[in-house]
Structure formats: structure tokens, C-alpha cells
C-alpha positions in Angstrom: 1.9 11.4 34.0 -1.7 9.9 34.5 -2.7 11.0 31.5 0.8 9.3 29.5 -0.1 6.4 31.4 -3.4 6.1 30.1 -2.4 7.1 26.4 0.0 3.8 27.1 -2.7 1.6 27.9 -5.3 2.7 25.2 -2.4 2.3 22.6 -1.4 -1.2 24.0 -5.1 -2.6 23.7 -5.3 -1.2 20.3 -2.4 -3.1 19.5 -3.4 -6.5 21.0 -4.7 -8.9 18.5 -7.9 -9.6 18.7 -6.6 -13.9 18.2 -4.3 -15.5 16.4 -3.9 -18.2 14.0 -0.9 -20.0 16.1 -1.9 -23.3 16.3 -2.2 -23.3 20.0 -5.3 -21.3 20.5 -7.7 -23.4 19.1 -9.9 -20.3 18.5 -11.2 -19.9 15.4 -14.2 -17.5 13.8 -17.2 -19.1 13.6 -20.4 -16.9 12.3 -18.3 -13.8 13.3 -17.7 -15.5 17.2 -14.5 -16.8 18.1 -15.0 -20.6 19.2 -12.8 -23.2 20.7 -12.6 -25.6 17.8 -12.0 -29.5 17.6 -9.2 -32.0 15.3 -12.6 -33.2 13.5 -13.3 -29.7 12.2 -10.0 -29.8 10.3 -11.7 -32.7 8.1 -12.4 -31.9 4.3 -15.5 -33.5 3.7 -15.1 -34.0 -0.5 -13.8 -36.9 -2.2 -10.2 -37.8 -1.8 -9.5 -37.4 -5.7 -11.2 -33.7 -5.7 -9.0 -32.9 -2.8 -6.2 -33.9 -4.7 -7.2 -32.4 -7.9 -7.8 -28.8 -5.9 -4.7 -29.2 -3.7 -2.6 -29.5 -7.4 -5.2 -26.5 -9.1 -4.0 -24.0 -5.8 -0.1 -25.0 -5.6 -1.2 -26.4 -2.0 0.8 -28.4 0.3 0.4 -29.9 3.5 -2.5 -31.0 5.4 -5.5 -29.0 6.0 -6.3 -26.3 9.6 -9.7 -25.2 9.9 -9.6 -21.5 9.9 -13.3 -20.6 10.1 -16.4 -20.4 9.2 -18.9 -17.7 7.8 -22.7 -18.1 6.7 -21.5 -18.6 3.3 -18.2 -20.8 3.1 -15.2 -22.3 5.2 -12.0 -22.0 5.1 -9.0 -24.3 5.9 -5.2 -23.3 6.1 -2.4 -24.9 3.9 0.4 -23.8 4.5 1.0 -19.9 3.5 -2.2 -20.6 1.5 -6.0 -20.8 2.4 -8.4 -22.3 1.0 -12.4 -21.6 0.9 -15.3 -24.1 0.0 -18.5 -21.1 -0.3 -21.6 -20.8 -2.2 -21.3 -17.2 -2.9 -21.0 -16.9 -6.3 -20.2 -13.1 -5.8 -17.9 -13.6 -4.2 -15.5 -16.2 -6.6 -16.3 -13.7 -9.1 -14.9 -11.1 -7.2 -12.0 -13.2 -6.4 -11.9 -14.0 -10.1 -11.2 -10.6 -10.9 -8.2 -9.9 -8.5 -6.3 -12.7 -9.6 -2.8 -11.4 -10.8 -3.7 -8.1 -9.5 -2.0 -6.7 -5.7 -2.8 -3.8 -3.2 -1.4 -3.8 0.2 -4.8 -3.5 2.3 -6.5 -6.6 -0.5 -5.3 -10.3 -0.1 -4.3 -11.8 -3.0 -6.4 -14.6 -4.8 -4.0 -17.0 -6.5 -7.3 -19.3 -7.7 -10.9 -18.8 -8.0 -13.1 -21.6 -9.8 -16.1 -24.2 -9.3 -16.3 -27.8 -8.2 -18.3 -30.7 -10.1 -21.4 -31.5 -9.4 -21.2 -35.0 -8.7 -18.3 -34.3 -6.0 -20.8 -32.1 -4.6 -23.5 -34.6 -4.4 -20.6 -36.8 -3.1 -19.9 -34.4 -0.2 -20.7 -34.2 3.7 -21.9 -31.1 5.6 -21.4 -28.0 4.7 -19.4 -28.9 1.7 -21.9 -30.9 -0.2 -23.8 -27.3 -1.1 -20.6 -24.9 -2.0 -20.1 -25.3 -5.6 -17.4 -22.9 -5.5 -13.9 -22.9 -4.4 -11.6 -20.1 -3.6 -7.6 -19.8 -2.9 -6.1 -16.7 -1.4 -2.7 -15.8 0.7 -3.1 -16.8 4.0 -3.5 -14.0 6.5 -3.2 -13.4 10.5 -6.2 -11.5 12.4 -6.4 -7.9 13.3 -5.6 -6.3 15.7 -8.1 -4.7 18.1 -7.6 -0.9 16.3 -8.2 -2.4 12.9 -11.7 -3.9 14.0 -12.6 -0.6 15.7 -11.9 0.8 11.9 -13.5 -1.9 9.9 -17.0 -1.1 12.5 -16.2 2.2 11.9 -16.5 2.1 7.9 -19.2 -0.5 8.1 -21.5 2.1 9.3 -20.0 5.3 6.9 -20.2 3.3 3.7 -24.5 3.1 4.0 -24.5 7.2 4.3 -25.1 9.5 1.1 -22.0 10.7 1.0 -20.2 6.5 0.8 -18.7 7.2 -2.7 -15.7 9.2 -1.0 -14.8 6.1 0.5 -14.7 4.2 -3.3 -13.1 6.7 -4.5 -10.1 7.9 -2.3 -7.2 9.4 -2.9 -4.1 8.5 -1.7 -3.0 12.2 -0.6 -6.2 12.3 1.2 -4.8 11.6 4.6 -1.4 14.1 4.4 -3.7 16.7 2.9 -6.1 16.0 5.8 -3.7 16.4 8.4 -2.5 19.6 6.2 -6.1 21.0 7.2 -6.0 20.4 10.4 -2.6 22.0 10.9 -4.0 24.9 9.7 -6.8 25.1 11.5 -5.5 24.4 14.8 -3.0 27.3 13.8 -6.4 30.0 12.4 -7.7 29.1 16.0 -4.6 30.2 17.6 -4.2 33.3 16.2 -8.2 34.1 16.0 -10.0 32.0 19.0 -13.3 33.3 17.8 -13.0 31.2 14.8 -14.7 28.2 17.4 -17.9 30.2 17.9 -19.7 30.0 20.9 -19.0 26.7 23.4 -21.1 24.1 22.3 -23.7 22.3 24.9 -23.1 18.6 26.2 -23.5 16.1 23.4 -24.2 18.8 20.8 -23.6 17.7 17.0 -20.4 19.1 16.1 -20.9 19.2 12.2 -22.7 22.9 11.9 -20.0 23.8 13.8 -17.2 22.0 11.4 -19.5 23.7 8.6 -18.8 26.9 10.2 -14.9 26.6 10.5 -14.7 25.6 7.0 -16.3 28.5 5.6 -14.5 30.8 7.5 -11.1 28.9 6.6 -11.8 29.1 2.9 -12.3 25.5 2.4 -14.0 24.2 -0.7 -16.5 21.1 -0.1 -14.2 18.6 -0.5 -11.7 19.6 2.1 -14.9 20.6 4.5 -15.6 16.9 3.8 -12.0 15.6 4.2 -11.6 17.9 7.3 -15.2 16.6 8.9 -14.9 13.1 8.4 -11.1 12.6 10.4 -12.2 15.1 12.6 -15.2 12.6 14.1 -13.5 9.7 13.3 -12.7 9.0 16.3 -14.4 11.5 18.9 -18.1 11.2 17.5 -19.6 13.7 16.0 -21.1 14.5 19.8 -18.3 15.9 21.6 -17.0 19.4 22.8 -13.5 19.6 21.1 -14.1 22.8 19.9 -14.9 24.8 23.3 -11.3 26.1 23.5 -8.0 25.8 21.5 -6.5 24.0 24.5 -9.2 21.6 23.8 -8.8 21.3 20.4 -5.2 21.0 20.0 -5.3 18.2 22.7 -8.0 16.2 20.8 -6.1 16.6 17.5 -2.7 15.6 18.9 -4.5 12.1 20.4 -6.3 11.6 17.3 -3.5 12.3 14.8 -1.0 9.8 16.3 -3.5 7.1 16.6 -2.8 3.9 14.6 -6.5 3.6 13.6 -6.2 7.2 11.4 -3.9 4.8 9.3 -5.9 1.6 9.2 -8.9 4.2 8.0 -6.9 5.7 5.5 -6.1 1.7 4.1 -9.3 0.4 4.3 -10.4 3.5 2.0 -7.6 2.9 0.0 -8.6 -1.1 -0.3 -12.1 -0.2 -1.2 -10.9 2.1 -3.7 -9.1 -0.5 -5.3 -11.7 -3.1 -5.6 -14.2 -0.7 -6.5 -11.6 0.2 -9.5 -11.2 -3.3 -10.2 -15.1 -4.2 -10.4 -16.2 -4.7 -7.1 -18.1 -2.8 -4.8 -17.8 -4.4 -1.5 -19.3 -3.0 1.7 -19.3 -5.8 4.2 -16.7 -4.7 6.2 -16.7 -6.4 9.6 -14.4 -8.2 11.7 -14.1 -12.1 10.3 -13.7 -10.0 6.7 -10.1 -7.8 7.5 -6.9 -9.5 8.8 -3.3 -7.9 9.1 -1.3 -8.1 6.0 2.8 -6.8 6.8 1.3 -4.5 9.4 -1.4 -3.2 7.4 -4.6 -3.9 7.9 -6.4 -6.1 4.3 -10.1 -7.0 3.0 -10.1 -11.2 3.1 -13.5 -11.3 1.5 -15.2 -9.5 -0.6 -18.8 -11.5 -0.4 -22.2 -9.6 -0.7 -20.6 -7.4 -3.1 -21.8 -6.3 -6.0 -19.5 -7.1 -9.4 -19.5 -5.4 -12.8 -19.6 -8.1 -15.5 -19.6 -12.1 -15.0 -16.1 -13.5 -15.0 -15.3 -16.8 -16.2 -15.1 -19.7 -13.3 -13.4 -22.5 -14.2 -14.5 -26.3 -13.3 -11.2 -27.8 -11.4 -10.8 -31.1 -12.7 -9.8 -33.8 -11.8 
């Protein structure tokens, strides 16, 4: 019972939102902090006929919400719409190239173009030095699982082995599961197949290297198998000093919502990478929840194949 009990309350705080964009909360990302935010900050500092001009150019309606702010751009809320004043060129190109194109765990970019100079030079703060203008879905934050992902990939996607992660398959995560089924069964029928006990805070991945040869795996499932194994445990842990042990970790670990949200962010920066993009910035002012799947909202500091056309909104 303790132990249901505490699976209860770990799944619950996964599950919490880490905000949201109701109105009420007055919270908002600034610099990747959550601040208590003012009406002023909901002021568009551009000329009132650019405004207009964009507003038309976006299909916006309404009157503008600060959403937040990054180091490169800001973003204000219209509607079902949002719309982003940056000066990451990158980034509008990358936006420029998902335009027309959908994926579940990617927002979609409805406009993607550059401002004038002279409303530029006619602008206040931060707006008076972001030539270029963005306009996406609008999108509600993660939840606390889906930023324990994003951290998660943040840190696998610098490693030697990151191009798995641009270039994921969509069966990886059944046939993942499929290979630990069958090991969890190998180590029922033939205990010796998890060696000797491992030490406190050992590296479990010559071990994992072990199991897979003895299972017949290729290097691809060795890799699959390794990868959703630590996900979640480290790869400094003792799961595989007994079956009991083992099957307990697996059952936790296969039944926990981030082992989906992994799987879509993989998915997402498949996509982009297929589309042109190779975005690693994940972090968590970059994903928001998108129909109960976790989605890339910016695909800054990324590097883009090819230099897409931007066009000048006019006015």
C-alpha cells in the first residue's frame, strides 16, 4: 500500500503543470524564470499601422497578452494565435520552413517574415532591434514530466551517439518495450544472465553490453534497449542485482508518462531534422503541451539547410 501510495503521488506531480497561460496567474517565462508580470508588459511597442499591417499578415484578432520572454524575442498571445517579435534569424527561417507542414509533438507556424526598417528604428525596447516576426498556434505549458524529458534530451542530444535521436523511428518505442519483454523473460528462466550484483553507484552500461550479447541483440537494439533502460533510473543504479529487482524497475519505468513524452520529443526532432532543421535547444520555455502531447515551440539556435525566403510585411 505505501508503495501504491507513493507511485500516486510521483504520477500526480508529473502530471501538474508546471503554469498555465489562464489569465489569472500572471506568471509568465521570462529568460527561462517564471515571473509575476504587469498590464504594461502587454504593450506592443511598434507603430500602430505595423501592428495593423502584422495583425492582418497573421489572421490575428483581439488584443495582445504577453506570453514571455527569451534572450532572443517576445511573444504576445492573440487569441488561438501567438505572435513573436525576435532577432533570431534562424530561427524565422526555421519557422519559414514548417509553414504548411504538421507533426503532433511541432507547433505549427502559420507566418514567418521581416519588419521594415524604419518601423524598427520607430520602435521602443526590445522591439526596436527584432527585425523579424513570427506567428505560430498558440500553445499551454508542460507539464512537470514533459520538462523532466526535454532536460533529459537536452543533455543526450551533445553525446556521440545524438543522431539516433534525429533519426527515430516511430516503432522504436513498441519494439523497445518488445526487448525488454524479452529480457525480463531470458532473466526468468536463466538468472545468471545479470552477472554478478553490481557495487553501489556502479555504471550499469557494461552490464547492459553484456545482456545484449548474450540475448542476441544487434547494435541497434543494444542501443534501443540501453537508452530506455537509463532513461529514467541513471545509468548508476542496481536494477540488475536480482529479477525481482529488475522486473520492479521495468514495470515503474514502462508505465511512466515521460517514456511517451521521450518517445515524442525524438519523434519531433526527427521531423524537423527531415524538414531542414536541426534543433537541439531543448529546454523548458522551448516545449509546451499540444492535445496531450508534449511539442517544440521554438526551434532557435538551430542550425538550417538552405536560406528560405522571408517576406517584408507591409504595410
Amino acid at each position: 500500500m505505501k508503495l501504491l501510495l507513493e507511485n500516486w503521488r510521483e504520477y500526480n506531480r508529473l502530471n501538474e503543470r508546471i503554469n498555465t497561460l489562464d489569465p489569472d496567474t500572471g506568471k509568465r517565462f521570462v529568460l527561462d524564470l517564471l515571473k509575476e508580470v504587469s498590464e504594461s508588459d502587454n504593450a506592443i511597442q511598434i507603430p500602430e499601422e505595423e501592428l495593423a499591417a502584422i495583425k492582418e499578415w497573421g489572421g490575428l484578432e483581439g488584443e495582445p497578452s504577453f506570453l514571455g520572454q527569451g534572450s532572443r524575442g517576445k511573444a504576445y498571445r492573440f487569441g488561438d494565435k501567438v505572435l513573436k517579435f525576435t532577432n533570431d534569424r534562424r530561427e524565422t527561417e526555421g519557422a519559414a520552413l514548417l509553414i504548411g507542414k504538421s507533426h503532433p509533438n511541432v507547433y505549427d507556424i502559420v507566418a514567418a517574415g521581416r519588419r521594415a526598417k524604419e518601423n524598427m528604428d520607430n520602435s521602443g525596447g526590445t522591439h526596436r532591434t527584432a527585425p523579424y516576426v513570427i506567428v505560430y498556434e498558440f500553445l499551454d505549458y508542460p507539464t512537470n514530466a514533459m520538462a523532466d524529458v526535454a532536460q533529459m534530451l537536452y543533455f543526450m542530444i551533445r553525446r556521440k551517439d545524438k543522431e539516433l535521436f534525429y533519426n527515430w523511428d516511430d516503432a522504436n518505442l513498441e519494439k523497445g518495450k518488445e526487448l525488454v519483454a524479452q529480457f525480463l523473460e531470458a532473466a526468468n528462466n536463466n538468472p545468471a544472465i545479470l552477472g554478478e550484483p553490481s557495487e553501489t553507484a556502479a555504471d550499469v552500461r557494461p552490464k547492459i553490453k553484456q545482456i545484449a550479447a548474450a540475448m542476441g541483440w544487434d547494435p541497434a537494439e543494444h542501443k534501443l534497449f540501453e537508452i530506455l533502460w537509463i532513461l529514467l533510473g541513471g545509468a548508476y543504479n542496481q536494477y540488475f542485482n536480482s529479477v525481482e529487482a529488475a522486473e520492479e524497475y521495468a514495470n515503474k519505468f514502462l508505465n511512466d508518462p515521460r517514456l511517451d513524452y521521450f518517445h515524442q520529443l525524438a519523434s519531433a526532432l526527427t521531423f524537423l531534422k527531415e524538414n531542414g532543421i536541426t534543433f537541439d535547444d531543448l529546454k523548458t520555455s522551448n516545449i509546451m503541451e499540444k492535445n496531450g502531447q508534449v511539442a517544440i515551440i521554438d526551434v532557435g539556435y538551430s542550425t538550417i539547410e538552405g536560406q528560405p525566403e522571408l517576406p517584408e510585411v507591409e504595410e
